[in-house]
TIRO-2110 file (N, C-alpha, C; in Angstrom, 1 decimal):
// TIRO-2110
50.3, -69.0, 10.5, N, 1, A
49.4, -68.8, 9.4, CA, 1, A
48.1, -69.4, 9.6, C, 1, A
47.2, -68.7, 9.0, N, 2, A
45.7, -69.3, 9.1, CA, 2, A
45.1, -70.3, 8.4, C, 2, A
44.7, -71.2, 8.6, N, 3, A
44.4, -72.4, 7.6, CA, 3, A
43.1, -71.7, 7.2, C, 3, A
42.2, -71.9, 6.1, N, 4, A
41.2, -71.5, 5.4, CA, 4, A
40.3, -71.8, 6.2, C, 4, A
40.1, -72.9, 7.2, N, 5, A
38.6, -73.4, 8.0, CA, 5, A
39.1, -71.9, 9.2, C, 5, A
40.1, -71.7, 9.6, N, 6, A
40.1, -70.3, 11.0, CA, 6, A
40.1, -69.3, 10.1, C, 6, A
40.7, -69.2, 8.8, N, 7, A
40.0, -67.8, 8.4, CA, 7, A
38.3, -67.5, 8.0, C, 7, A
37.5, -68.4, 7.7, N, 8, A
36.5, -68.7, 7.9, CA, 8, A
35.4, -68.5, 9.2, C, 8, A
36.2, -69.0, 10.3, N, 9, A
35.5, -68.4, 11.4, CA, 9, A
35.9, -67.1, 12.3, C, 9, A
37.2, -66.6, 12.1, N, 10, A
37.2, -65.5, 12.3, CA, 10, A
36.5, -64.0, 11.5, C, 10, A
36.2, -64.2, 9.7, N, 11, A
35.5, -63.9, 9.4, CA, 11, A
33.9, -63.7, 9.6, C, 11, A
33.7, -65.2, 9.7, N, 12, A
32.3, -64.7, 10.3, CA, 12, A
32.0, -64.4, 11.5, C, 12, A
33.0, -64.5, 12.4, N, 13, A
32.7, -64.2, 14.1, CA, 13, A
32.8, -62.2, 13.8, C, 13, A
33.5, -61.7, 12.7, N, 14, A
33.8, -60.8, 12.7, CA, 14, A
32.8, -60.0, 12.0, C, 14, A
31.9, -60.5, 11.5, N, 15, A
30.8, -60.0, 10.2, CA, 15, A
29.7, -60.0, 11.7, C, 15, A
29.8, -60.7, 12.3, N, 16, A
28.5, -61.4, 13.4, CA, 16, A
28.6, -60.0, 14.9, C, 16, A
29.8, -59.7, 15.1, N, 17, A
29.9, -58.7, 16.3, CA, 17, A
29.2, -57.2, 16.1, C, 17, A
28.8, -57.1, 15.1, N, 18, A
28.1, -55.4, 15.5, CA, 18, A
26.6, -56.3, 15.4, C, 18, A
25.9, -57.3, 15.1, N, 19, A
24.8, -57.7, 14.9, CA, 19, A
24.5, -57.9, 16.5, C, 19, A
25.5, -58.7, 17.4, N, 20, A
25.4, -59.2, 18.5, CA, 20, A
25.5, -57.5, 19.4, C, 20, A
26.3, -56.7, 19.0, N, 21, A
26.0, -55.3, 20.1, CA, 21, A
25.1, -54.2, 19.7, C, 21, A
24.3, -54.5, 18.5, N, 22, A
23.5, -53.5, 18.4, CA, 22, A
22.5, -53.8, 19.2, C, 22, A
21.6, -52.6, 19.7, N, 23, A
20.7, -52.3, 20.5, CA, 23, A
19.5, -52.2, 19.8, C, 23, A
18.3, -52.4, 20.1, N, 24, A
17.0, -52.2, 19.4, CA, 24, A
16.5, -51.2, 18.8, C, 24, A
16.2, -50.3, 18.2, N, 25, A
16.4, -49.2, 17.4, CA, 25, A
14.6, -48.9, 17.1, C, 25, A
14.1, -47.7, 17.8, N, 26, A
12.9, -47.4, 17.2, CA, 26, A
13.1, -46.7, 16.3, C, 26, A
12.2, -46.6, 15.2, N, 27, A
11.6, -45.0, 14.0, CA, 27, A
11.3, -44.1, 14.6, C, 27, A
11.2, -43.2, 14.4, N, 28, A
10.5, -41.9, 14.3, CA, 28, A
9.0, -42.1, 14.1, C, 28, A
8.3, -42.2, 15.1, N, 29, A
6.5, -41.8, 14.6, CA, 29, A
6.5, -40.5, 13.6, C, 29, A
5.5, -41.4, 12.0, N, 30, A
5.5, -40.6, 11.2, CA, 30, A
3.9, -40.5, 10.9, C, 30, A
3.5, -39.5, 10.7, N, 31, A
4.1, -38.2, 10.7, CA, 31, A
3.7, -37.9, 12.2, C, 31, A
4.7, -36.9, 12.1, N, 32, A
4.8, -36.1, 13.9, CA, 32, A
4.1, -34.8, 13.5, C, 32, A
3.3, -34.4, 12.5, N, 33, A
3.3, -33.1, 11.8, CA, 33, A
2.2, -32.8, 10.4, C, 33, A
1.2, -31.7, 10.2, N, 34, A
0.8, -32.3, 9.4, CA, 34, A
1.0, -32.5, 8.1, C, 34, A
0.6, -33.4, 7.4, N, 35, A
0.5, -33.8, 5.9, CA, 35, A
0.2, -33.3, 5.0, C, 35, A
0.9, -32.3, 3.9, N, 36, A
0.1, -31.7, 2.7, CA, 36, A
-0.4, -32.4, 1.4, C, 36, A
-0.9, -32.2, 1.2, N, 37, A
-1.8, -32.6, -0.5, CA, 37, A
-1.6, -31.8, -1.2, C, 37, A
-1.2, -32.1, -2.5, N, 38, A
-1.3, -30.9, -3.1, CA, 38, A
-2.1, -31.5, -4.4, C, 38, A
-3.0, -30.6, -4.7, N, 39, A
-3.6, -31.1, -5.9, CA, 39, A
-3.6, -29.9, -7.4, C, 39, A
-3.3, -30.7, -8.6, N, 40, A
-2.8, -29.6, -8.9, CA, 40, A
-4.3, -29.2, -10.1, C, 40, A
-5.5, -29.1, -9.2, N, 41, A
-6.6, -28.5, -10.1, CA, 41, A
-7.2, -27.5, -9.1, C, 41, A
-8.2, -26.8, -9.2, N, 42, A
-8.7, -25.9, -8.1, CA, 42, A
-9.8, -26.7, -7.6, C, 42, A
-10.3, -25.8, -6.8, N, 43, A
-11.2, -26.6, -6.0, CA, 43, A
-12.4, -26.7, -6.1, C, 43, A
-13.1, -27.7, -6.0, N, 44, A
-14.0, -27.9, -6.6, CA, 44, A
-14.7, -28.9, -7.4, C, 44, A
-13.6, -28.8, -8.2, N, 45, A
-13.4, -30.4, -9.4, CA, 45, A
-13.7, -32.0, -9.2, C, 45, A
-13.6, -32.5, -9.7, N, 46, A
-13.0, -34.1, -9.3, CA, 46, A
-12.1, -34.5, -8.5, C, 46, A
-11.2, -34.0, -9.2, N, 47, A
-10.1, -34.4, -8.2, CA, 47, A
-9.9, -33.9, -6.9, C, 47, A
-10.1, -32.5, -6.9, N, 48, A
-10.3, -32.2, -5.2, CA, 48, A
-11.2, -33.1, -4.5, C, 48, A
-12.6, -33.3, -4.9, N, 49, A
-13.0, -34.1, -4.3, CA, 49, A
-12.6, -35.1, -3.9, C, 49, A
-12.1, -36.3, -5.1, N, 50, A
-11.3, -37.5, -4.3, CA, 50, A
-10.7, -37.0, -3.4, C, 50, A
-9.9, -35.9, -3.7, N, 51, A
-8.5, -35.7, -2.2, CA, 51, A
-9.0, -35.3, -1.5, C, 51, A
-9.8, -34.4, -1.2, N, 52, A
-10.8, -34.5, 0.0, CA, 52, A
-11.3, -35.9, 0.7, C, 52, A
-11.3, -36.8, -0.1, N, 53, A
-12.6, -38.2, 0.7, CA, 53, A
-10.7, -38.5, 0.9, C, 53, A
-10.0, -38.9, 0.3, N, 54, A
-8.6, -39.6, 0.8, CA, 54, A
-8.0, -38.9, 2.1, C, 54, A
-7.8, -37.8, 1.8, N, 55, A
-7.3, -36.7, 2.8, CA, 55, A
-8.2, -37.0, 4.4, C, 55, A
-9.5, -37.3, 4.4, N, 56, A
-10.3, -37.2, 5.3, CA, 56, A
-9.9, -39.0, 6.0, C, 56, A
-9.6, -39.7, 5.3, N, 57, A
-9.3, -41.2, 5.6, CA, 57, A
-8.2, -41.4, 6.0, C, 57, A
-7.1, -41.1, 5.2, N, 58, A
-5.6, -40.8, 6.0, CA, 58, A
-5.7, -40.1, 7.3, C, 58, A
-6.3, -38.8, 7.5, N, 59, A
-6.2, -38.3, 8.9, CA, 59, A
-6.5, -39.2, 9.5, C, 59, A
-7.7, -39.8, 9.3, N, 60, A
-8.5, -41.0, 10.6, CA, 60, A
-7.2, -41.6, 10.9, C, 60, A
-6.7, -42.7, 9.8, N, 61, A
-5.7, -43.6, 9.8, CA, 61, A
-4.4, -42.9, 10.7, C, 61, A
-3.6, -42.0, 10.6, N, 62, A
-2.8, -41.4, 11.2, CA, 62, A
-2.4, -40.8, 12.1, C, 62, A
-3.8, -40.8, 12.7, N, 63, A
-4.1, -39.4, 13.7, CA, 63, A
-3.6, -37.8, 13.7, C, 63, A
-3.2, -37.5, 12.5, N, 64, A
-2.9, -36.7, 12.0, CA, 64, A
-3.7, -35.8, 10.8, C, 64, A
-3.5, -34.2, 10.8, N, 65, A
-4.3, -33.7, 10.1, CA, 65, A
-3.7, -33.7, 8.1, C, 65, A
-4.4, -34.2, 7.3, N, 66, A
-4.2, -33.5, 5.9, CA, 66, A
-4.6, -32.5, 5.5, C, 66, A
-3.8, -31.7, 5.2, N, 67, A
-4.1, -30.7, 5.0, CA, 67, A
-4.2, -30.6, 2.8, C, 67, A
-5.4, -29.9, 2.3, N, 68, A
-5.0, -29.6, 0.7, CA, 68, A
-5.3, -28.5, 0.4, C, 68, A
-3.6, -28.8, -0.3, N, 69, A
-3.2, -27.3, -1.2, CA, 69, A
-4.0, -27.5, -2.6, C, 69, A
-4.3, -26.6, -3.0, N, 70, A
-5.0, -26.5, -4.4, CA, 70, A
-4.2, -25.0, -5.4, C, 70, A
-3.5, -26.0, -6.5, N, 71, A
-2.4, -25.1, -6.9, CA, 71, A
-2.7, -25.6, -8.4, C, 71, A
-3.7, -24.9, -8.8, N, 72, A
-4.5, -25.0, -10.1, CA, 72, A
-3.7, -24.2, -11.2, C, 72, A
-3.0, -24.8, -12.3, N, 73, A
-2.7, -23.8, -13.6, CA, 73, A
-1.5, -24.6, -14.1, C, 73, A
-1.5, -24.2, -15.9, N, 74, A
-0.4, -25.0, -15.9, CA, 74, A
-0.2, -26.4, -16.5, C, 74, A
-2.2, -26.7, -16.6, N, 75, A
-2.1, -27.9, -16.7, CA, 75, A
-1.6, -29.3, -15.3, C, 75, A
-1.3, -28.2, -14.4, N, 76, A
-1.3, -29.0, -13.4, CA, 76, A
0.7, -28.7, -13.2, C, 76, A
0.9, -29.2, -14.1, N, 77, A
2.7, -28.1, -13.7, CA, 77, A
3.2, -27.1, -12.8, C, 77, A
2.4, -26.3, -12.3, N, 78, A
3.0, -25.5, -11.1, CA, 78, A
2.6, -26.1, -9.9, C, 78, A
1.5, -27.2, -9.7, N, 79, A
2.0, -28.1, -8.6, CA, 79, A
2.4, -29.1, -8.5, C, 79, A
3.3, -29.8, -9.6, N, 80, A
4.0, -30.3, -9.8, CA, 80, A
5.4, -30.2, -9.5, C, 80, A
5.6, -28.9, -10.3, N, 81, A
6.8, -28.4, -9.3, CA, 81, A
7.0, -27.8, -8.2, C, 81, A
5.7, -28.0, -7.3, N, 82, A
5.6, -27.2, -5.9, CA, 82, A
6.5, -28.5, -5.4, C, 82, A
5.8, -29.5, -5.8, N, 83, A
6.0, -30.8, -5.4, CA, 83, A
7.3, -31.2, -5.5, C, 83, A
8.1, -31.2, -6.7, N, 84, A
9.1, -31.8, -7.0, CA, 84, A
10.4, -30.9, -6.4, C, 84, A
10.2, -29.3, -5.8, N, 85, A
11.2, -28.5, -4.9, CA, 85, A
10.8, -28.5, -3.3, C, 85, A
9.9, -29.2, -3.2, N, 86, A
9.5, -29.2, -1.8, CA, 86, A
10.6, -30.1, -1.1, C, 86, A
10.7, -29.9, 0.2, N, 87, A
11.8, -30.6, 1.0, CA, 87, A
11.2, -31.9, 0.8, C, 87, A
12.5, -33.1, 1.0, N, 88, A
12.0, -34.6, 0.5, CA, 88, A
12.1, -35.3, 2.2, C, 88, A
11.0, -34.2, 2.7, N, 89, A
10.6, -35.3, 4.4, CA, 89, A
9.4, -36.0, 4.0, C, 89, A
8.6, -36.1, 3.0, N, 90, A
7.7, -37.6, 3.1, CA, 90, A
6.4, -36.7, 3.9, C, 90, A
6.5, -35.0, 3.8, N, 91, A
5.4, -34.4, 4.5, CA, 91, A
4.3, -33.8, 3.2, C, 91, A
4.7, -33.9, 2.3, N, 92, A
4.2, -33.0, 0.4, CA, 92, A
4.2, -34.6, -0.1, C, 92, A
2.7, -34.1, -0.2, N, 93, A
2.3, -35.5, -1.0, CA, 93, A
1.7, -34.8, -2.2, C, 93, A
1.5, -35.5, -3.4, N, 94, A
0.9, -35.2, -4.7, CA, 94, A
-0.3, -35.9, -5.4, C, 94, A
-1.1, -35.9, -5.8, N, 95, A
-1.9, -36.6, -6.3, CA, 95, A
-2.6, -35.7, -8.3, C, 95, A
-2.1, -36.7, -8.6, N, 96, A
-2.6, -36.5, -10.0, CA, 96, A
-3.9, -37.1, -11.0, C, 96, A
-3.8, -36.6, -12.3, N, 97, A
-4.6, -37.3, -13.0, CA, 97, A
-4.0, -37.9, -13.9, C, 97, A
-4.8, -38.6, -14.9, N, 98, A
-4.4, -39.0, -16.1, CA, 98, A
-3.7, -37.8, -17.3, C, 98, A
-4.2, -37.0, -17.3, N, 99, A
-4.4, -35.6, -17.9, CA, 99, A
-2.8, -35.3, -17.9, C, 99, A
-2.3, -35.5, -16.6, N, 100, A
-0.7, -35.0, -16.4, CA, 100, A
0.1, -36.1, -17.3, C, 100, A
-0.3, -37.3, -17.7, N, 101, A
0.7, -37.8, -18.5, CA, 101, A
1.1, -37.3, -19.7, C, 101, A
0.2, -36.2, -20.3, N, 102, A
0.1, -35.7, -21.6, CA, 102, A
1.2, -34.1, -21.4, C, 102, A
1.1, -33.8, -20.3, N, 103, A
1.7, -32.7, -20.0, CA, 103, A
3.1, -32.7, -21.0, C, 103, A
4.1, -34.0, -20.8, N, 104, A
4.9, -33.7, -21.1, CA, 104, A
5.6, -33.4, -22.5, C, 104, A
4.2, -33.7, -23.4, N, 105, A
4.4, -33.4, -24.8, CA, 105, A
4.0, -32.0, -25.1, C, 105, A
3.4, -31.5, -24.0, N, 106, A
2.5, -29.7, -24.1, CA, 106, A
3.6, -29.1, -23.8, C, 106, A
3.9, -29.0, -22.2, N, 107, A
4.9, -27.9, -21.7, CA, 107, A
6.3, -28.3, -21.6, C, 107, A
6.7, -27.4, -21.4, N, 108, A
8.5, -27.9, -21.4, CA, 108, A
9.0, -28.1, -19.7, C, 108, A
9.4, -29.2, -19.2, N, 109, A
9.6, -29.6, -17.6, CA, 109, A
10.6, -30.4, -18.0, C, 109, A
11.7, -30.3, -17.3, N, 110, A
13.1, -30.4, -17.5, CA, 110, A
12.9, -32.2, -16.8, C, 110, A
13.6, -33.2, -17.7, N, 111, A
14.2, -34.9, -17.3, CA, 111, A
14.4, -34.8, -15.3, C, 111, A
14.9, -33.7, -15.1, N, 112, A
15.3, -34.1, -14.2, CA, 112, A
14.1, -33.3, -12.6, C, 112, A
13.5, -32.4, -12.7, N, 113, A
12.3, -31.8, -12.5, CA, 113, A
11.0, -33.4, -12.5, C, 113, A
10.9, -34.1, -13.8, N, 114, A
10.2, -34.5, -13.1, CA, 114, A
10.5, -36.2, -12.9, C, 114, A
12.2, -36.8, -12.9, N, 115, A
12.3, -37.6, -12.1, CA, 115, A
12.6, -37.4, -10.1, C, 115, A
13.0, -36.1, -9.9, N, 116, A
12.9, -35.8, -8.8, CA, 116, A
11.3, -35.8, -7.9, C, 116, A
10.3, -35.6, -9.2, N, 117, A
8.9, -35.8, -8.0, CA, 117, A
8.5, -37.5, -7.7, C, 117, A
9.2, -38.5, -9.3, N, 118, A
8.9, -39.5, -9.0, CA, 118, A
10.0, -40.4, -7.6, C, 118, A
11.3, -39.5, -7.7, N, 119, A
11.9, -39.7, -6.5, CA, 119, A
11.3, -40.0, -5.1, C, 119, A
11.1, -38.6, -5.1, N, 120, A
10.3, -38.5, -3.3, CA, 120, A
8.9, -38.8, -3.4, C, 120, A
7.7, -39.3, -4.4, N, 121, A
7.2, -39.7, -3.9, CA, 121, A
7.2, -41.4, -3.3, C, 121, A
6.9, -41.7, -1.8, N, 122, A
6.9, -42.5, -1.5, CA, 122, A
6.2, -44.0, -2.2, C, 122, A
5.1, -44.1, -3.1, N, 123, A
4.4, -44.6, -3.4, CA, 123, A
4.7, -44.9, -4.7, C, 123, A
5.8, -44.4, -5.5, N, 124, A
5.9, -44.5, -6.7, CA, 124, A
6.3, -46.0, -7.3, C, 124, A
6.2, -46.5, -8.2, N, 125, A
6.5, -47.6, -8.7, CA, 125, A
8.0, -48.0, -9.4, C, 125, A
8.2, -46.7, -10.5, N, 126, A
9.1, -46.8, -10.9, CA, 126, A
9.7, -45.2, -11.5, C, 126, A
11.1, -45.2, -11.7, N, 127, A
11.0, -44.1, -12.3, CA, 127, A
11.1, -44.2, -14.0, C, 127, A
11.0, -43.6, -14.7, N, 128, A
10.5, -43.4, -16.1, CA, 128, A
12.0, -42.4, -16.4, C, 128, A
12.9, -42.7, -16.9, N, 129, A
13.6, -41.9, -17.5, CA, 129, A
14.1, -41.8, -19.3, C, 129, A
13.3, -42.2, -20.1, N, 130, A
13.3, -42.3, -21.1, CA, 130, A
12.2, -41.1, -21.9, C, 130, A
12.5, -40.0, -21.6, N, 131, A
11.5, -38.7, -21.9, CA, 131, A
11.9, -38.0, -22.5, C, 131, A
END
C-alpha cells in the first residue's frame, strides 16, 4: 500500500511526464492570407475612411494585404450578418459605429446572430447577452 508522501510523488511525477516529452510547438504565421474588413456603410463616409487609414496600417504591420468590403444597408445589419456567418478563421474582421448599438431596438437580429459576431471577433471584450 502507498503511504500518502509516495502517493504524492507518483502523482506529481505523473502530472510532470508529458510536460517533460513535449516538444516545442510553433503557430501558424497569421495571417498566411488576406484580411477582410468589412464595413457596414458605403464608401465614402467616415467610417470607410477610418478603415481605410487602419486597413492601410495593419497591412504595413502584417505584411499582409486588407482588403474592404463595403456592405452598406440595413442600418449596417447585412454586414453584420456577413460577419457573424462568415467562417470563424480570424480572416473577417468588422468594424462598427456607435449607430449599431441602436440597431437592436430598430431591426429584429436574433440573441444568438449577434452573440456569434461578438464570439469571433477577436478583440471583443465581453459578450453582452442580456438583449
Amino acid at each position: 500500500m502507498l503511504s500518502r508522501r509516495g502517493m504524492l510523488k507518483l502523482s506529481a511525477t505523473t502530472a510532470l511526464i508529458p510536460a517533460l516529452m513535449a516538444r516545442p510547438v510553433r503557430a501558424q504565421a497569421w495571417p498566411s492570407r488576406f484580411v477582410r474588413l468589412v464595413v457596414p456603410f458605403p464608401a465614402g463616409g467616415g467610417i470607410d475612411s477610418v478603415a481605410r487609414i487602419v486597413a492601410a496600417k495593419l497591412s504595413e504591420a502584417w505584411n499582409q494585404q486588407v482588403v474592404i468590403d463595403n456592405r452598406g444597408g440595413a442600418g449596417g445589419n447585412i454586414a453584420a450578418d456577413l460577419v457573424a456567418r462568415a467562417e470563424p478563421d480570424g480572416y473577417t474582421m468588422f468594424i462598427g459605429a456607435i449607430g449599431l448599438a441602436v440597431n437592436r431596438f430598430l431591426f429584429p437580429l436574433s440573441v444568438t446572430t449577434r452573440a456569434r459576431i461578438l464570439r469571433r471577433s477577436r478583440w471583443s471584450a465581453s459578450i453582452r447577452t442580456s438583449w
